[in-house]
C-alpha positions in Angstrom: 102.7 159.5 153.6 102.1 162.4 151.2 101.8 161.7 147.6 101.9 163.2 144.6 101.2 162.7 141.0 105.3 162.8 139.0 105.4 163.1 135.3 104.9 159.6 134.3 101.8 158.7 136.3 103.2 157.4 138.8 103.1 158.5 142.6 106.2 160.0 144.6 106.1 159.1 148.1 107.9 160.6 151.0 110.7 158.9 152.3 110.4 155.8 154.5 111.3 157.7 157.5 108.8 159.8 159.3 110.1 163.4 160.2 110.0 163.7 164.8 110.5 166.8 166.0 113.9 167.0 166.5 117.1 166.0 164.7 116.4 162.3 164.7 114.5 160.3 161.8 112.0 157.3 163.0 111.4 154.1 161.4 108.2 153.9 159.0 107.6 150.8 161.1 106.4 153.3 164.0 103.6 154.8 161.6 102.1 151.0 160.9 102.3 151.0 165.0 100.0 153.8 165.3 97.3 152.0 162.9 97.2 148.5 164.5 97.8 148.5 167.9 97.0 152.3 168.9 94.2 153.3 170.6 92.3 155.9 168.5 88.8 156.4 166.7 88.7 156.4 163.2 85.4 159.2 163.6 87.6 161.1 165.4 90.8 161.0 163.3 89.1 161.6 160.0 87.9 165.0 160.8 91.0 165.7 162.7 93.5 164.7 159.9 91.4 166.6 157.2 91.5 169.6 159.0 95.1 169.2 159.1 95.9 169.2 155.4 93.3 172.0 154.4 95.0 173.8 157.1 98.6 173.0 156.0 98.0 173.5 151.7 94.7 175.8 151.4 94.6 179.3 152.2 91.1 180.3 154.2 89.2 181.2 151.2 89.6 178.7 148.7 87.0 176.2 148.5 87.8 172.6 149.7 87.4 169.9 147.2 86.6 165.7 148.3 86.2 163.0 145.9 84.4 160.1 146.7 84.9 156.5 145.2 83.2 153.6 145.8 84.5 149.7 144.9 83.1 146.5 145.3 85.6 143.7 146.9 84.0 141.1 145.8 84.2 138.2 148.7 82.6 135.0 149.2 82.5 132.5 152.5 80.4 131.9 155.3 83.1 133.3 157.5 83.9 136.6 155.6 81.9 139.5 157.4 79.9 142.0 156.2 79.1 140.5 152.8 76.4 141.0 150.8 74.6 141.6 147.5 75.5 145.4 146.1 75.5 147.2 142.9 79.2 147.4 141.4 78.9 150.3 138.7 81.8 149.0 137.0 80.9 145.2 136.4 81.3 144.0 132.9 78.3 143.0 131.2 74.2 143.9 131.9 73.8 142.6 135.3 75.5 145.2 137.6 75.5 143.5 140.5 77.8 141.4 143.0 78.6 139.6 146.2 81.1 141.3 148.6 82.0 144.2 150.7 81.6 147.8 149.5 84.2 150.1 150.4 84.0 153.9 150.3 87.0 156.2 150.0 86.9 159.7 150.7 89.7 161.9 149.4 90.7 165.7 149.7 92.1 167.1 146.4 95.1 169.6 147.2 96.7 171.1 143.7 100.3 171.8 144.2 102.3 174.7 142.8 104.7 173.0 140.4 
């Protein structure tokens, strides 16, 4: 899904139909398909899907610009996997530390003509 930021903060999403080739519409149900039970390498589809959308919304010259985030989800259990101890930047208080999973998220910025 595409989004993009509307007026009042808030995100405008494509439809929940996904656009086939063709004159037929296809159930979002068959994109959620695709990211649990396909086949595919997330170190391959990264690279693949970001040349896509420079591709698609950036002309050759213009520069490309990523964000990067990262978040602490803070998790506890002996069953939980890949927990540990890791800064968390946003924690209230002196001690900027926590137990849980850190997450990185990599985004491509595209401004869109209005």
């Amino acid at each position: 899904m595409w989004g993009s930021p509307a007026r009042q903060r808030r995100f405008g999403f494509a439809n929940a139909t996904v656009m086939v080739p063709g004159p037929r519409l296809v159930h979002h149900g068959s994109a959620h398909w695709f990211s649990a039970r396909a086949r595919w390498c997330p170190d391959t589809l990264g690279p693949a899907v970001a040349a896509m959308i420079v591709g698609m919304f950036l002309p050759p010259e213009f520069a490309v610009e990523v964000v990067v985030d990262d978040i602490l989800f803070r998790r506890y259990g002996r069953t939980v996997h890949a927990v540990g101890w890791q800064h968390d930047g946003s924690a209230p208080g002196r001690y900027k530390f926590g137990y849980g999973n850190c997450w990185v998220i990599a985004g491509i910025v595209v401004w869109l003509p209005a």
